[in-house]
VEXLUM-751370 format. One record per residue: residue in three letters; x, y, z of N, C-alpha, C in turn. Coordinates in steps of 0.2 Angstrom, whole numbers, padded with zeros to 4 digits, always signed. Atoms other than C-alpha are relative to their C-alpha. Layout:
<recs>
ALAXYZXYZXYZ ...
</recs>
This chain:
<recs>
UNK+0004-0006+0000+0000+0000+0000+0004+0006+0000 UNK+0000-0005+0000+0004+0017-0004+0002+0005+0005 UNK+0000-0003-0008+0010+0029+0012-0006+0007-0002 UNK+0006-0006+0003-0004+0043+0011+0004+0006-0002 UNK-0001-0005+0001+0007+0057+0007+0003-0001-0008 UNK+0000+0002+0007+0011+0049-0011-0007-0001-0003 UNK+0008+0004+0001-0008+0041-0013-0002+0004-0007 UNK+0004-0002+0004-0014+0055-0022+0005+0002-0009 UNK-0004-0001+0006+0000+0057-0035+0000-0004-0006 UNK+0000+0011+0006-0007+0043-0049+0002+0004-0008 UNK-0004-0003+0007+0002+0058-0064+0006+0003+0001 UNK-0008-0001+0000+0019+0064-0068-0003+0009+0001 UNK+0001-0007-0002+0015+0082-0060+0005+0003+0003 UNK-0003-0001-0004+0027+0083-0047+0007+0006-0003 UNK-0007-0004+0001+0040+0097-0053+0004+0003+0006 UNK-0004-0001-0004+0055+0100-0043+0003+0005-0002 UNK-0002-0008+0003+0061+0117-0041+0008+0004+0005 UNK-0008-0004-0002+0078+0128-0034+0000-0003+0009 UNK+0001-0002-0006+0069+0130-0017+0002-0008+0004 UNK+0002+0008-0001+0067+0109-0017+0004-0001+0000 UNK-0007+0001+0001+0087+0107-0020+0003+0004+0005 UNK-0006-0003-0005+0095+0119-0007-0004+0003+0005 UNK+0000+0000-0008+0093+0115+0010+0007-0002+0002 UNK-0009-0003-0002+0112+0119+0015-0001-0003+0009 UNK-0002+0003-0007+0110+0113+0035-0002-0006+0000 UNK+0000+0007+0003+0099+0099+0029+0007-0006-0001 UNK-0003+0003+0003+0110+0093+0019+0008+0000+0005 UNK-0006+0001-0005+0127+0096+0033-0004-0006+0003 UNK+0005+0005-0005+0114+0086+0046+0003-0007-0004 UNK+0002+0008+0007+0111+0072+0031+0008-0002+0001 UNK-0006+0003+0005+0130+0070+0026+0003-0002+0009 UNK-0001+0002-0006+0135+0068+0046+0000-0005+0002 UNK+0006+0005-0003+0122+0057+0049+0003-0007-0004 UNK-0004+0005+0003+0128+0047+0036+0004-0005+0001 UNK-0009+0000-0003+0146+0047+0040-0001-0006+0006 UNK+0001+0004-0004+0141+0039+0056-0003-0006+0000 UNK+0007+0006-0001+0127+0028+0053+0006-0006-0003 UNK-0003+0005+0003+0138+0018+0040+0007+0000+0002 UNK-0008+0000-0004+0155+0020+0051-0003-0006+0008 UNK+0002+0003-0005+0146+0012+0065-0005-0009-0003 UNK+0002+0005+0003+0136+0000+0054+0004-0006-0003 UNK-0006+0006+0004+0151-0009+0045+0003-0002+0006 UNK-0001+0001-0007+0157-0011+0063-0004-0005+0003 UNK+0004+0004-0001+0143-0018+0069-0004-0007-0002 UNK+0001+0005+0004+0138-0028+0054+0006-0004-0004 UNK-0007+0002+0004+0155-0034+0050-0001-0008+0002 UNK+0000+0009+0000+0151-0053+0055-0006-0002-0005 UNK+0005+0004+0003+0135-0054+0046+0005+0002-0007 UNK-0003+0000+0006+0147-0047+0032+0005-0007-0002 UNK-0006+0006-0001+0161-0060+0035-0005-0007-0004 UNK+0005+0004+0001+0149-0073+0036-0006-0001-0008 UNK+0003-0002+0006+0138-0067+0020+0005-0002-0006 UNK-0005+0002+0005+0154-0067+0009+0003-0009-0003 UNK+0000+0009+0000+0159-0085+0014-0004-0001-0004 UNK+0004+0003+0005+0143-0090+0008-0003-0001-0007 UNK+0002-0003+0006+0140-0082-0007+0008-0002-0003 UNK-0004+0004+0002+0158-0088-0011+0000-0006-0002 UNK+0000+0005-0001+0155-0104-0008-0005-0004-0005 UNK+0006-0002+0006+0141-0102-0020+0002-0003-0006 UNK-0003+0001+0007+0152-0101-0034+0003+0007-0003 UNK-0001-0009+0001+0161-0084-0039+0002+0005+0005 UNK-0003-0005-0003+0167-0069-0032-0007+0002+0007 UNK+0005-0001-0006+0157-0064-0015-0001+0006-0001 UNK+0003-0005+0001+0156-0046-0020+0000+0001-0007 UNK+0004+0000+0004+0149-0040-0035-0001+0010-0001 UNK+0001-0008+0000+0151-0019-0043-0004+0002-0008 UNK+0004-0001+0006+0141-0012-0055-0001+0008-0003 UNK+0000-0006+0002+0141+0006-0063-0008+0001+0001 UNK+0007-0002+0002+0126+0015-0057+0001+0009-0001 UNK+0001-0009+0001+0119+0035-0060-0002+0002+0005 UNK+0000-0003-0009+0121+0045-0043-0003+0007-0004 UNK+0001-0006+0001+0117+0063-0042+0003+0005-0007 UNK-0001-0003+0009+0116+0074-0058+0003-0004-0007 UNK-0002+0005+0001+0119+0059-0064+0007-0001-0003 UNK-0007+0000-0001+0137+0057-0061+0000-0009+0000 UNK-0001+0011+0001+0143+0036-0066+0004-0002+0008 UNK-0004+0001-0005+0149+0029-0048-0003-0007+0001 UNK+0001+0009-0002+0154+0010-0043-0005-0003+0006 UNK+0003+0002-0003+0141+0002-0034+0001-0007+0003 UNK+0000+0009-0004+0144-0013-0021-0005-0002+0003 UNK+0005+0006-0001+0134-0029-0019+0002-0006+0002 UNK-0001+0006+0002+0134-0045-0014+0000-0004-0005 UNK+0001+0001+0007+0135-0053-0028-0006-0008+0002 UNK+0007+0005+0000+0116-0063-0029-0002-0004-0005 UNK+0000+0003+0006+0117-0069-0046+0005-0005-0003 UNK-0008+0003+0003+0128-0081-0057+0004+0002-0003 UNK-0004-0005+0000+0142-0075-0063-0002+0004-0008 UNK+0002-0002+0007+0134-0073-0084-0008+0003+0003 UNK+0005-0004-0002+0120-0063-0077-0004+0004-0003 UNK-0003-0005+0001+0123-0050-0085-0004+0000-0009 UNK+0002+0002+0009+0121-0060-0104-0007-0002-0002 UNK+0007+0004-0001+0107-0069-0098-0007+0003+0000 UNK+0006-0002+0000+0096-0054-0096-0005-0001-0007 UNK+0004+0000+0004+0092-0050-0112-0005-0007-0004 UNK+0006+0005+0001+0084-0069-0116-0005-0003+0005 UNK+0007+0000-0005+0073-0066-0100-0004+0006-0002 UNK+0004-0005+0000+0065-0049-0106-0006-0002+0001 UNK+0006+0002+0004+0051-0057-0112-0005-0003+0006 UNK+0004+0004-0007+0047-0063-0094+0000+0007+0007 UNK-0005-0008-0005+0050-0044-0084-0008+0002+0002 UNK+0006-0001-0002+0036-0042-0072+0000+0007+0002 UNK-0001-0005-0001+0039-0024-0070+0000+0007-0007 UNK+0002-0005+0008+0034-0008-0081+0005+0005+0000 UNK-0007-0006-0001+0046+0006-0087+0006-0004-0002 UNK-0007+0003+0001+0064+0003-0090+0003-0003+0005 UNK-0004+0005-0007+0066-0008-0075-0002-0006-0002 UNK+0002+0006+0000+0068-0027-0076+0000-0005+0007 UNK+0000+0003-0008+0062-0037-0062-0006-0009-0001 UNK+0001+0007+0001+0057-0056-0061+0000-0003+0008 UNK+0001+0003-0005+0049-0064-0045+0003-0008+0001 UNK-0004+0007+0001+0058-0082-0050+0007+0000-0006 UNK-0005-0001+0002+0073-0076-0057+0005-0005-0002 UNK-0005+0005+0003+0083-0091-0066+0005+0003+0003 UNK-0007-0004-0003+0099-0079-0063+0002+0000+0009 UNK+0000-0001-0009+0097-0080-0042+0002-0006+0002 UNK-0002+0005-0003+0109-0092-0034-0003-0003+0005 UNK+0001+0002-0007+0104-0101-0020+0000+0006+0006 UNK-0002-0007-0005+0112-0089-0007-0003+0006-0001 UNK+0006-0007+0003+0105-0075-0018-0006+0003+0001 UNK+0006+0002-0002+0089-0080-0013-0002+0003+0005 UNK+0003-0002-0007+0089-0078+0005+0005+0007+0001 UNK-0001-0008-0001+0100-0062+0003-0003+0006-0001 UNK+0006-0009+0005+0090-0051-0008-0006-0001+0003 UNK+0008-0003-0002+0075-0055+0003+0000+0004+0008 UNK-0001-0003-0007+0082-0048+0018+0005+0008-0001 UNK-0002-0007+0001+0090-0034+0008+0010+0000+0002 UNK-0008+0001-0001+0108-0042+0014+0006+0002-0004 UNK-0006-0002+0006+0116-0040-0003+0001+0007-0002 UNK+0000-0006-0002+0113-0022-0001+0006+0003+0006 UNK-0004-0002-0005+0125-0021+0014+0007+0004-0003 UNK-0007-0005+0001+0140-0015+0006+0001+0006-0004 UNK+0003-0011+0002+0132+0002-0002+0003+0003+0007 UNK-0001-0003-0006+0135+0005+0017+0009+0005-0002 UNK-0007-0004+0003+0156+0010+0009-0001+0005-0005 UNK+0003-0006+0003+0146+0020-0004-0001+0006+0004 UNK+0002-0005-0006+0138+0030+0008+0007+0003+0004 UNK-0007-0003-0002+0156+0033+0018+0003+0003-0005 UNK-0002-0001+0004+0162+0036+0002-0005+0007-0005 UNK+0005-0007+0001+0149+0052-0001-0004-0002-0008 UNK+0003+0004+0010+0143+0040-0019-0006+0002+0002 UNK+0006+0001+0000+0127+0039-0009-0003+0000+0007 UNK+0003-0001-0008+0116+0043+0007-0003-0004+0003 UNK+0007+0006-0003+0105+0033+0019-0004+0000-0003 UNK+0006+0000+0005+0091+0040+0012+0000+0006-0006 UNK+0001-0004+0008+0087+0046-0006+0000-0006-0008 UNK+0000+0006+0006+0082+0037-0022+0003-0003-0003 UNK-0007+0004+0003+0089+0021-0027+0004+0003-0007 UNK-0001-0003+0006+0101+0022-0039+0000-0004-0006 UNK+0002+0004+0007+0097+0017-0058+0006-0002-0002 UNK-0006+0003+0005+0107+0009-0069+0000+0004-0006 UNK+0000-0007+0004+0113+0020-0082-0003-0004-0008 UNK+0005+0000+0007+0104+0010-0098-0006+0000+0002 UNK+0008-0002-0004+0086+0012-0086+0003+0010-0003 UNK+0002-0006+0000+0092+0030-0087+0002+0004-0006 UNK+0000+0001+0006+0094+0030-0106-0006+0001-0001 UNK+0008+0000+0002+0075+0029-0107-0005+0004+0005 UNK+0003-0002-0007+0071+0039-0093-0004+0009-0004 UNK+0004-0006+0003+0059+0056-0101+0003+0005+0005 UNK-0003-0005-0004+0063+0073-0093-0002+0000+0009 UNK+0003+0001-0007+0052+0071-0077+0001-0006+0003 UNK-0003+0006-0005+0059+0053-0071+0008+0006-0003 UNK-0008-0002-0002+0077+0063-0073+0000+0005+0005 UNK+0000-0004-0006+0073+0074-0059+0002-0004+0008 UNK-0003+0002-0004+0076+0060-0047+0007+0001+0001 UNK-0006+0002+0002+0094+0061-0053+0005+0007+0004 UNK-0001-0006-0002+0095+0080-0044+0002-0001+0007 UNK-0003+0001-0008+0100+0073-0026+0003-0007+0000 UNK-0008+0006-0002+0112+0061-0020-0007-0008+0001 UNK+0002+0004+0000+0105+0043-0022-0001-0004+0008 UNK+0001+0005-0007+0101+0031-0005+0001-0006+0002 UNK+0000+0009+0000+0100+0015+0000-0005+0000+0002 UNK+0008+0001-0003+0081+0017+0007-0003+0006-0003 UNK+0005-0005+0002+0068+0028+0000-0009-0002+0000 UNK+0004+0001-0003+0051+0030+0000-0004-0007-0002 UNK+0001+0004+0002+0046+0015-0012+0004-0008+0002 UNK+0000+0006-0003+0057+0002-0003-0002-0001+0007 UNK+0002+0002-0006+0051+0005+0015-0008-0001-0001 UNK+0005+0001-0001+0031+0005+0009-0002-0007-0005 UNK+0002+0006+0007+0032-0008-0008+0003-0003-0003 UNK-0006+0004+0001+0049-0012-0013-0003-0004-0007 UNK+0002+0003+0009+0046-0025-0030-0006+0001-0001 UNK+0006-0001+0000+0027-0022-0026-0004+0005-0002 UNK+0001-0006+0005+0027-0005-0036-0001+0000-0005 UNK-0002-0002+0005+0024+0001-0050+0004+0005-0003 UNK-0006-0007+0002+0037+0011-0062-0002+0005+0002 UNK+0000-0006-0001+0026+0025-0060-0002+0002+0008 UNK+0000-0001-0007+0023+0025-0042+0005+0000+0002 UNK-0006+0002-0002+0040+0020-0039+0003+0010+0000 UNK-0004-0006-0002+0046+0039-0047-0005+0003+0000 UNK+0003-0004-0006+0031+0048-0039+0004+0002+0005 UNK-0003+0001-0009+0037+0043-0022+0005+0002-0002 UNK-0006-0003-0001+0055+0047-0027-0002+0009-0001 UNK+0002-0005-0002+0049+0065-0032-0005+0004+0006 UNK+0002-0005-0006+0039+0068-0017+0005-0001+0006 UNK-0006+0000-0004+0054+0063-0008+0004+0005+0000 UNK-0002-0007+0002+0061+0078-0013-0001+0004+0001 UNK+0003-0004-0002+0051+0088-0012-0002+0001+0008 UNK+0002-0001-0007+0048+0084+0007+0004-0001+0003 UNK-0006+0003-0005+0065+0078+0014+0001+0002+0004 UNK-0003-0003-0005+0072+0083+0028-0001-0006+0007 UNK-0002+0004-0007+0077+0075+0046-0006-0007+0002 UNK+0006+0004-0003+0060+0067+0053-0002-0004-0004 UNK+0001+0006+0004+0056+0058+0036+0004-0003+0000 UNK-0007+0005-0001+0074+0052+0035-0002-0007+0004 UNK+0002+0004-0003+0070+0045+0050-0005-0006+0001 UNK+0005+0005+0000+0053+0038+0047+0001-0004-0004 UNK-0001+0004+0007+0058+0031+0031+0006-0009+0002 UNK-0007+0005-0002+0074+0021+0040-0004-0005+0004 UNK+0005+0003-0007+0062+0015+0055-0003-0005-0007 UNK+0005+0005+0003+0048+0008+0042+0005-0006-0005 UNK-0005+0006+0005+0063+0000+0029+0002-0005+0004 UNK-0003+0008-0005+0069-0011+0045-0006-0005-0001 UNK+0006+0004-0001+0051-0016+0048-0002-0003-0007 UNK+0003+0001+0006+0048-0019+0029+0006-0005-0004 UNK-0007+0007+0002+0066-0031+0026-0002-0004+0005 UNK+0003+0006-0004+0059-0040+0042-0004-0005-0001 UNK+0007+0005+0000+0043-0045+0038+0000-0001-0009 UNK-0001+0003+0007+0051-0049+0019-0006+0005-0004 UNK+0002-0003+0004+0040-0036+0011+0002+0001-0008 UNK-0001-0001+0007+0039-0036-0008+0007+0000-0003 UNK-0006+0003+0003+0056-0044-0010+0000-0006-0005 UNK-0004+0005+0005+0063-0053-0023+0005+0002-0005 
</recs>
């Protein structure tokens, strides 16, 4: 379901404007916050990362896994994962098209042939995501703010889905802590421009709280 401060947004209206981009304290708070979340989290999560690598080793392949995505103003920066897939992944897309349960220029597939074993139970818990956390230290990407696309999604992207591309990308936003795979493309960049539009501290917040609760109870994963 929809958080109600998105609901009513079912057209591409949303325009972002000067005022919507520069919040100057914000944005020191945000880059802090960051700093510390994922300096204390790599710390913290450094066994389930240990752990996680083995497995995903053990798999078959490299245990981590980078990939070129589009950060802010859409600038190209390497993105870390664990690696969830086989290692031809990559070749194999394009003779899965034909099966892509998602609309828009994203591909997405609830029984994904490409998902190893390990892959499986990582990407429902959001685990293969963990080493965005070095992104984040690395200033590529914030805790909160739109994921970030792959740059042949942003190839096909019209003038108003390139507006997400105007602030620093996230590891959580507002479509993976309400709906995650269970969006639509167009709801998906809604919610990333009402994020924009509304950011600041408190939603941060809300957003992070709800995304725990929404990798727990396995929401719209896969």
């Amino acid at each position: 379901m929809l958080p109600q401060e998105t609901r009513a947004e079912t057209k591409s209206t949303i325009i972002i404007t000067s005022d919507d981009l520069h919040k100057p304290v914000y944005e020191f708070v945000k880059r802090i916050f960051d700093i510390l979340a994922s300096c204390a989290a790599l710390v913290v999560l450094s066994p389930i990362f240990l752990a996680t690598a083995i497995a995903v080793k053990t798999d078959g392949g490299k245990a981590f896994y980078t990939q070129d995505r589009a950060g802010k103003n859409n600038k190209t920066f390497k993105m870390y994962k664990f690696r969830s897939m086989c290692p031809d992944a990559e070749k194999l897309r394009d003779e899965l098209m034909q099966y892509n349960e998602m609309d828009g220029p994203v591909f997405k597939m609830k029984n994904d042939p490409r998902i190893t074993k390990v892959g499986k139970f990582i990407r429902k818990y959001s685990i293969d995501e963990l080493p965005q956390l070095v992104n984040i230290l690395k200033g590529d990407m914030s805790v909160v703010g739109p994921r970030p696309p792959l740059l042949g999604e942003v190839e096909q992207y019209d003038s108003y889905q390139m507006q997400r591309l105007l602030i620093k990308p996230g590891l959580t936003c507002f479509w993976q802590a309400y709906g995650r795979s269970e969006l639509s493309f167009v709801d998906w960049m809604n919610m990333d421009m009402q994020y924009i539009k509304r950011r600041g501290v408190m939603l941060d917040i809300k957003l992070i709280v709800k995304t725990i609760f929404a990798v727990l109870f396995k929401r719209g994963a896969y």
